[in-house]
C-alpha positions in Angstrom: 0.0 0.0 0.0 0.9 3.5 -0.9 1.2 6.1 2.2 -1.7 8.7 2.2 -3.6 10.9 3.9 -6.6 9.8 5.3 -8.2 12.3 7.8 -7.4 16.3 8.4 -8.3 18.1 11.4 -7.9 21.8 12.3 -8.8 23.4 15.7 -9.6 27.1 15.1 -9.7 28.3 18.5 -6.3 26.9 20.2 -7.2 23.7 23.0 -11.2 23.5 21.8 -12.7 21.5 19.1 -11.7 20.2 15.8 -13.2 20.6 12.7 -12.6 17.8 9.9 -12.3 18.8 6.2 -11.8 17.0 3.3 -9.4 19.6 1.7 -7.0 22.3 3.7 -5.4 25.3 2.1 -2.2 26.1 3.5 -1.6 29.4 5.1 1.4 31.0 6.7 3.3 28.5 8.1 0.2 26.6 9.2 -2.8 25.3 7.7 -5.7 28.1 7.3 -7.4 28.8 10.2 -6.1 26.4 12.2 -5.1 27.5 15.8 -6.1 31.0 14.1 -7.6 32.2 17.7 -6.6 31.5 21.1 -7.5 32.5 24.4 -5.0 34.3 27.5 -5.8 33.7 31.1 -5.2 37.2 33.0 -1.8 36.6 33.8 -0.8 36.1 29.4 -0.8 32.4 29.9 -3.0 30.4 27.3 -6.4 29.0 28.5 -5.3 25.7 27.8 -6.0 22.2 28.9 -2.5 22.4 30.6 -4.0 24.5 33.0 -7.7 23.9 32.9 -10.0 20.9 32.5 -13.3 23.2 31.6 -11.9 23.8 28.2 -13.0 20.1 27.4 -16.0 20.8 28.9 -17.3 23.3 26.0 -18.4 22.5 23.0 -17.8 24.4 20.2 -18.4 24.7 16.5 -17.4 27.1 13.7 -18.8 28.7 10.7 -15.3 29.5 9.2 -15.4 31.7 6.5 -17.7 34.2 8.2 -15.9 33.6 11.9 -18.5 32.6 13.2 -18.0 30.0 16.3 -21.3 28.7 18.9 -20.2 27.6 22.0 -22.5 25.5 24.3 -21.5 23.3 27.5 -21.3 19.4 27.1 -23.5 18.9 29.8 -26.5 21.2 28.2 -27.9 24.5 28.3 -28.3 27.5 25.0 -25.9 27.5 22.6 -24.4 30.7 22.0 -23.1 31.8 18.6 -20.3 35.2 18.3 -18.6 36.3 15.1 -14.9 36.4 16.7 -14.2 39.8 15.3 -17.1 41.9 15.6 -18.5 40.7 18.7 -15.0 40.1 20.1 -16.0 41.9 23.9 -19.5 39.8 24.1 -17.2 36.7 23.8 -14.5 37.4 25.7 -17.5 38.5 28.5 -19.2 35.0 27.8 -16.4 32.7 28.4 -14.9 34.6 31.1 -18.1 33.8 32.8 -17.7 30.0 32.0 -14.1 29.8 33.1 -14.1 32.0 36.2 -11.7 34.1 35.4 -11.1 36.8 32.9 -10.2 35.4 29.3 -8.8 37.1 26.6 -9.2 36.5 22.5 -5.8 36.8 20.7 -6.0 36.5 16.5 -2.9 35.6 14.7 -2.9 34.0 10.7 0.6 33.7 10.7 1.2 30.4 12.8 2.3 32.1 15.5 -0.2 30.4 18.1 0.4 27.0 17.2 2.2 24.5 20.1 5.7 25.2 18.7 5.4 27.8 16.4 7.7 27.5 12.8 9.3 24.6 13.7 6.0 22.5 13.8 3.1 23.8 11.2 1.4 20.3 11.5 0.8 17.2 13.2 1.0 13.6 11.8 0.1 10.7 13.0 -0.2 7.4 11.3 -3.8 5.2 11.7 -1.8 2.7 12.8 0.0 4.3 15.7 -3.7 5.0 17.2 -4.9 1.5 16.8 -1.6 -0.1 18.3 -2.4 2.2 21.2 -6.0 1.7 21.6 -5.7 -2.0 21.9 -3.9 -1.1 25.2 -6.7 1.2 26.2 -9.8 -1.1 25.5 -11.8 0.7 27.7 -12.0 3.7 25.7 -13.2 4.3 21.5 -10.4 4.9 18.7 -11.7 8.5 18.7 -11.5 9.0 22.4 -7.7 8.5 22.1 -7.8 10.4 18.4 -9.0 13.4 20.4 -6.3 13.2 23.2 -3.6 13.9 21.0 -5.2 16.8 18.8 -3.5 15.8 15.7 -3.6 17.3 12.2 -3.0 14.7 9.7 -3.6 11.1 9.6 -1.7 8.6 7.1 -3.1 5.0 5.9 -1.0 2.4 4.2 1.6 2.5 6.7 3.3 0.0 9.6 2.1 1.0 13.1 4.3 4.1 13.7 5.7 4.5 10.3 5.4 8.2 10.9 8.7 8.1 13.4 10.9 6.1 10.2 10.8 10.1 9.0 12.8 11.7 11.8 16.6 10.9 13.0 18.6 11.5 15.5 17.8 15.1 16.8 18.7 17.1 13.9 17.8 14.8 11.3 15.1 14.9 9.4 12.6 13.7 6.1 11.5 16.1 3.0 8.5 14.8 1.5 5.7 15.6 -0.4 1.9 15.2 0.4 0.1 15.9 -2.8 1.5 19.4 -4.5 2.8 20.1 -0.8 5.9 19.5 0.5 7.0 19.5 4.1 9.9 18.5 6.2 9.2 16.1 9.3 12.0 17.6 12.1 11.2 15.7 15.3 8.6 13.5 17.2 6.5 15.4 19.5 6.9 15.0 23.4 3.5 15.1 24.9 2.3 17.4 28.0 -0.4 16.5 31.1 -3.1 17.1 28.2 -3.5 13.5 26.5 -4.4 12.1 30.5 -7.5 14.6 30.3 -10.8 13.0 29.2 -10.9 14.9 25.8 -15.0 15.3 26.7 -15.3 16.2 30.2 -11.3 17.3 31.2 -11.3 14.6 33.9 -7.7 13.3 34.1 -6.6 9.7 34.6 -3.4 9.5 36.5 -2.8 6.0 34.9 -2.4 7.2 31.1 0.9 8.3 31.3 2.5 5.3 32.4 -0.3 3.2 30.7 0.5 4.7 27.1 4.3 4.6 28.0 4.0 0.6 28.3 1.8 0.3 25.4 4.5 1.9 23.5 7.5 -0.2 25.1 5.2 -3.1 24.0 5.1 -2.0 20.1 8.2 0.0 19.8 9.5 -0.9 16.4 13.1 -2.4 15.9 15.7 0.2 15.9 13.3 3.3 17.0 15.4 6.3 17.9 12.5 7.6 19.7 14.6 5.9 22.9 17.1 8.7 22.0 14.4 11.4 22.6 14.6 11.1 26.3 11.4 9.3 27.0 8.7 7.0 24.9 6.1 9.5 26.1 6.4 10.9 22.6 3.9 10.4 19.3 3.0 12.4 16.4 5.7 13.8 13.8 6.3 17.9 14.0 6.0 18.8 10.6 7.4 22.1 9.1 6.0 23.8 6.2 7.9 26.9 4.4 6.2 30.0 3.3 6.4 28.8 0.1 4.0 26.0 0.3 1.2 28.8 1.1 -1.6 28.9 -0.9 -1.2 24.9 -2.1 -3.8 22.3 -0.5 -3.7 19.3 1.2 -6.2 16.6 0.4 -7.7 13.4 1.8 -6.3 10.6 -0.8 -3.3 12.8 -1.5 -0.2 10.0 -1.5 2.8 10.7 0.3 6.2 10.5 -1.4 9.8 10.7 0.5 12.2 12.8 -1.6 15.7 13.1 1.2 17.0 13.8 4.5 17.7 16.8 5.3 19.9 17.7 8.3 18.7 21.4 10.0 19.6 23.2 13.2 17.3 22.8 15.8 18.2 26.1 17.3 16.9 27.7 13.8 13.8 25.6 13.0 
């Protein structure tokens, strides 16, 4: 089988839901809209599930070309819809009511509010990789564990974590192409005290950690440098994308071709 992608996912508002497209255009070192808005705490931090499990809590859904977004709690109640320009106060009012402290909206279109901004555009994940770890969670769906890890891209036709076969040691790294777009994997991604949360409600499980960490001892495939990372707490490929991929799109069926390593500075990703 051919490598190709299979699902894409963007979160517009940074830590709250996902919407799934078929077909992503790619913006400033980021895929459009994606991670577009985020939210600051009062003291500049970002309202994140780091630091708060009621961001699970909310559901939220987006009307993207008009930036529109409706937020309504998981649990019930009246949605309530804001464009996230224009009614930019009314929102900031309405969630700082829901999270008990005050909130702020930040706006950014040039990937600047991303998880590591530059040096990872986009996320990747193999389907694989999720099903090897989901038979060691058998209590929870395949989605539940999708949602943990907040991923952009998905890739069928592959071994169960092919996705790490495109990163080296620390500095080494894949160019490849997904459909007209080309990207350079640079480095698996470590993962924070966000995966633990329930992805619905925020509740976190003090098991996962070492639970997933097993799972991945368990599958690890022969010769994985991921060892060399400093911990198997790792999955999903950071992904960088140049400013001159803007403007191309990504595609579900697009196949995935490996052109070279590339060796880069981490200090100048």
């Amino acid at each position: 089988m051919t490598p190709s992608i299979s699902r894409i996912r963007i979160y517009p508002i940074k830590s709250l839901d996902h919407v799934e497209l078929q077909e992503a255009e790619v913006g400033i070192q980021s895929l459009r809209y994606d991670r577009e808005f985020a939210l600051l705490a009062g003291d500049g931090s970002f309202m994140n599930g780091k630091r708060s499990g009621k961001v699970n809590e909310l559901k939220t859904g987006y009307d993207l070309p008009n930036h529109l977004v409706t937020f309504q709690q998981r649990s019930g109640g009246e949605p309530r819809s804001f464009h996230m320009i224009e009614q930019k106060l009314e929102l900031e009012s309405f969630l700082g009511q829901f999270f008990g402290e005050p909130v702020t909206l930040v706006h950014s279109k040039t990937g600047q509010l991303m998880d590591i901004p530059v040096a990872s555009s986009v996320t990747i994940v193999s389907e694989a990789s999720l099903t090897s770890l989901h038979q060691d969670f058998p209590d929870r769906s395949l989605e539940d564990v999708r949602l943990r890890f907040r991923v952009n891209i998905e890739v069928s036709g592959v071994n169960t974590f092919w996705e790490e076969s495109l990163i080296g040691k620390p500095g080494t790294g894949t160019r490849f192409t997904a459909g007209e777009v080309e990207m350079i994997a640079i480095s698996p991604r470590a993962r924070c005290n966000v995966p633990p949360r329930d992805p619905l409600t925020g509740v976190p499980d003090k098991t996962f950690i070492k639970k997933m960490m097993q799972s991945r001892q368990r599958s690890l495939p022969a010769g994985s440098l991921i060892p060399s990372y400093g911990s198997l707490y790792h999955l999903t490929i950071n992904t960088y994308l140049s400013k001159a991929q803007e403007g191309k799109w990504l595609r579900v069926g697009d196949q995935i071709k490996l052109i070279e390593e590339v060796q880069f500075e981490e200090s100048s990703e």
